[in-house]
N, C-alpha and C positions, 0 to 999 in steps of 0.2 A: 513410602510411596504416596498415599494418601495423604500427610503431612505437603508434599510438595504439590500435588494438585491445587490444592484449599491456598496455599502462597503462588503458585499461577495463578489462580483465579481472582486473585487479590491484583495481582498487578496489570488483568485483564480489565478489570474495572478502572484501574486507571488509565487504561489507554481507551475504554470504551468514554472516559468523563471527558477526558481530553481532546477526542474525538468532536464530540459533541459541542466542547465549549469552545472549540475552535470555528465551529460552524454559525455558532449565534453570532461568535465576535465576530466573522466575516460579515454575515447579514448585517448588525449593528451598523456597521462603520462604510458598507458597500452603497448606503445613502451619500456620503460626502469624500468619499474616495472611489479614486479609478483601481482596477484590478493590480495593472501596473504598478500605481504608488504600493498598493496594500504588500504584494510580493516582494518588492524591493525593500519595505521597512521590516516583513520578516523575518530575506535573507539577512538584513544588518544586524539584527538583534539574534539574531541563530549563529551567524558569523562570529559576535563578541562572547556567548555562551561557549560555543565548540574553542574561540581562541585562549578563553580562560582555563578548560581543561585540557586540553593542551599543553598549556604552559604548566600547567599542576605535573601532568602524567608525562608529557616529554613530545618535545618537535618531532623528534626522529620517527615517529609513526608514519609523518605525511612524506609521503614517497612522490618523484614525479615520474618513473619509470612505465605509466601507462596514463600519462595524460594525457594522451589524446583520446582516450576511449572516457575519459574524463568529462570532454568536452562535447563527448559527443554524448553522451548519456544526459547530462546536466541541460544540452541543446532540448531533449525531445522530453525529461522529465518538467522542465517547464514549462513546456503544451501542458502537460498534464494536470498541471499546477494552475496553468492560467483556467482551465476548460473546469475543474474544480470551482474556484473562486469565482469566476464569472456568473457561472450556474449558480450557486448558492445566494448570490442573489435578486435573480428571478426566476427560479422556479423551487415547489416545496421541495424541502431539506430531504423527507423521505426518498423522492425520486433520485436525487441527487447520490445518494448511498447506496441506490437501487444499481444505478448503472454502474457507480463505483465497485461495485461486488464482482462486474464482467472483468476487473484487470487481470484474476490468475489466468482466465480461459482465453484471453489474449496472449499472457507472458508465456502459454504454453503454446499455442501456435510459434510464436518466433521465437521460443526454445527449439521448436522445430528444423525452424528454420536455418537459426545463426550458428546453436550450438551442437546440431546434426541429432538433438533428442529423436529417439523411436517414436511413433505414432501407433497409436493401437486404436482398437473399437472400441475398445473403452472409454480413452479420451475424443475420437471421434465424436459420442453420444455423449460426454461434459459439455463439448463446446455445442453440440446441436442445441443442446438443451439453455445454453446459454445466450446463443442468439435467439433462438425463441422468445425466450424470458425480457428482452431488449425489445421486441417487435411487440409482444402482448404490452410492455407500458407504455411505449411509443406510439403502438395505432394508427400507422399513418397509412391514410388514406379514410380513414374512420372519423378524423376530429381535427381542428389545427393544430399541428405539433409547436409546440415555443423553440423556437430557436435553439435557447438554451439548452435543450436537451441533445440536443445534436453535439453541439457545442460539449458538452460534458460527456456524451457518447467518444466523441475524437481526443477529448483527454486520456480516457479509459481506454484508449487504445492507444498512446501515448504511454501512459503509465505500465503498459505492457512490453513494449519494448524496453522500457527506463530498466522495469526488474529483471529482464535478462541481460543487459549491458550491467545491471550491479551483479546479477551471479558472475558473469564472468570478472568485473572486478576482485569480487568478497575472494576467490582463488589466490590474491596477492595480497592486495591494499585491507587492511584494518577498519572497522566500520567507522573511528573517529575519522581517517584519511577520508573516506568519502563522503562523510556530512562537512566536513572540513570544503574539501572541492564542491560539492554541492550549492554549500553558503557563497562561498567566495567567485564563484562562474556565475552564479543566477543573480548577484547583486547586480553588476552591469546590465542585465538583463531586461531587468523593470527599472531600472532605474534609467536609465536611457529614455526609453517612450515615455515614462512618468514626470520626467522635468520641462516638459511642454505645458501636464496638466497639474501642476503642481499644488496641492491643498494644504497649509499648514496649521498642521493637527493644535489642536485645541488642546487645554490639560485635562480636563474630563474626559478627551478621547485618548491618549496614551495607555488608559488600564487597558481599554480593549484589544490596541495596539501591541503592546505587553503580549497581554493572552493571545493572538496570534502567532507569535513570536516563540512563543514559550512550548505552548501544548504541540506547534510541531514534531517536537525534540522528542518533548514526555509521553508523546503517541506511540512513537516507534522505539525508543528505550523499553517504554512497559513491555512490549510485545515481545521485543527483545529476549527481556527477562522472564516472561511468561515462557516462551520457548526453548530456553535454557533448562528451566525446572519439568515442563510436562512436553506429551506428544503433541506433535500440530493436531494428530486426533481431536485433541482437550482444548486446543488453543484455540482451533480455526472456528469451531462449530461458537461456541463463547464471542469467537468478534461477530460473529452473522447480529447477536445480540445488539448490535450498534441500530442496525434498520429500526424493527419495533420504539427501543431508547427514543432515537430522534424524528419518531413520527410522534412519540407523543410530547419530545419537546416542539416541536413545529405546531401539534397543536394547541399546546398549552401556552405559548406563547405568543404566534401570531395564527391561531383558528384554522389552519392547514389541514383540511382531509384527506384520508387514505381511501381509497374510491379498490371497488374489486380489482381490477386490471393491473392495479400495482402491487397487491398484494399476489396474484395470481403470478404475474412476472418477477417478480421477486422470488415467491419460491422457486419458480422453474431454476433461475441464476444459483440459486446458491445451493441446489440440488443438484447442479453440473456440478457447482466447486465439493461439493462431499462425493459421489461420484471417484471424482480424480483424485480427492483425497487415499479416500478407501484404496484407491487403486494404487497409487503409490507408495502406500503402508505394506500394503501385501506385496510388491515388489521388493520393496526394500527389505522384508523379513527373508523373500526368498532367497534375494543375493546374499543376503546375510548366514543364510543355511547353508549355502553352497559354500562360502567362503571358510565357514568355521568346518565343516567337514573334509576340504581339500589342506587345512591345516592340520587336521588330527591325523589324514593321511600323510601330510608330510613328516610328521614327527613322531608316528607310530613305530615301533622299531620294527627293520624286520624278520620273519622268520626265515629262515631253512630247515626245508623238509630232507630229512637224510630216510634212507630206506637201510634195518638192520637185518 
């Protein structure tokens, strides 16, 4: 057990690296390109990765029996996508991850809503705690807010909807099928409004390009496989690690301070997502008792009591 922890945590580092260097390379390249062009050379190069394993592992994964839910998830994950990228380059990195932290407390409201999830006091008091945590680094009314945080607010509630449109796909479709549709719906996407402002990249800009392209992939594969070997217990609390990481690559590389207010709102966010964690571990164990007990009763043989 211990053995698999220590190989999650290995593969949480990579998606925590990835993470990160996908965030510099946007900043980088967010000087000479629009949001649009950056998402559209993404999806292409996420497009030709997923069509290369594909062809390795096999076509027949990509299913179209629920493309429309397809196109509708890809529709609103690309707000998400754009309100991400936009933001990251202007406003510090740290915020940017701050607000990103509010997607589960989102995805579980319209878990609520789409997929008829229970609502408890429990998650009630995640997501207070999570909109709070949003107000304390926002301040508005306090200071001028940048746009961009708004902007990266309405992703993150984008990206909330996106994950409960993939739980309900992950029920059918295969995870290659839906980074497959993913790549291939969001290219038109940006590419469309991008060919108005169109920049063409230099060769010194392509690694960056590249690493955009790439660490999307290896962000969510790591996490993947981190999740595979331990509990989200071990997994979730380990991505929060992402915040601190890229506050001090924000200031180590372009002198970005963490001021009280976002460290305060930050923890309140991701002390809702532990919260709801905790909360759904301990459901999960209880359904899990119940269910192995109503088994033992089914398969217990049974007596007759005879009286001599």
């Amino acid at each position: 057990m211990r053995h698999s922890v220590v190989i999650a945590a290995a593969w949480m580092a990579g998606a925590l690296i990835s993470f990160s260097a996908m965030a510099v390379a946007v900043r980088e390249l967010s000087a000479d390109f629009g949001t649009f062009q950056l998402l559209a050379i993404r999806s292409f190069i996420g497009l030709l990765v997923i069509s290369a394993i594909l062809t390795r592992v096999g076509w027949t994964q990509v299913s179209v029996r629920n493309i429309k839910t397809h196109f509708a998830r890809n529709l609103v994950h690309f707000g998400g996508q754009f309100g991400w990228f936009y933001a990251i380059a202007l406003i510090p990195l740290a915020a940017v991850f701050a607000i990103e932290f509010t997607v589960p407390l989102w995805t579980m409201i319209f878990a609520v809503l789409l997929l008829n999830e229970r609502i408890s006091a429990t998650r009630l008091l995640a997501i207070a705690l999570g909109i709070t945590g949003v107000v304390v680094i926002l301040r508005p009314g306090w200071s001028v807010v940048h746009p961009a945080a708004f902007v990266m607010l309405s992703g993150a509630f984008a990206y909330g909807l996106s994950h409960t449109l993939t739980k309900k796909l992950a029920e059918q479709d295969t995870p290659l099928c839906i980074l497959f549709y993913m790549m291939l719906i969001q290219l038109p996407l940006g590419l469309v409004p991008a060919v108005f402002n169109w920049v063409t990249p230099a060769a010194a800009q392509w690694p960056w390009l590249i690493v955009v392209g790439i660490t999307g992939l290896s962000a969510h594969y790591c996490m993947v496989r981190a999740l595979s070997l331990a509990d989200a217990s071990v997994v979730v609390p380990l991505d929060f690690l992402r915040l601190p990481l890229i506050a001090l690559v924000g200031y180590a590389l372009y002198s970005e301070r963490v001021d009280e207010f976002l460290v305060l709102g930050a923890g309140l966010i991701m002390a809702g997502n532990l919260i709801n964690l905790l909360w759904e571990q301990k459901r999960n164990q209880s359904l899990q008792l119940v269910q192995q007990v109503n088994t033992n009763s089914d398969t217990r043989p049974s007596r007759r009591w005879t009286f001599r």
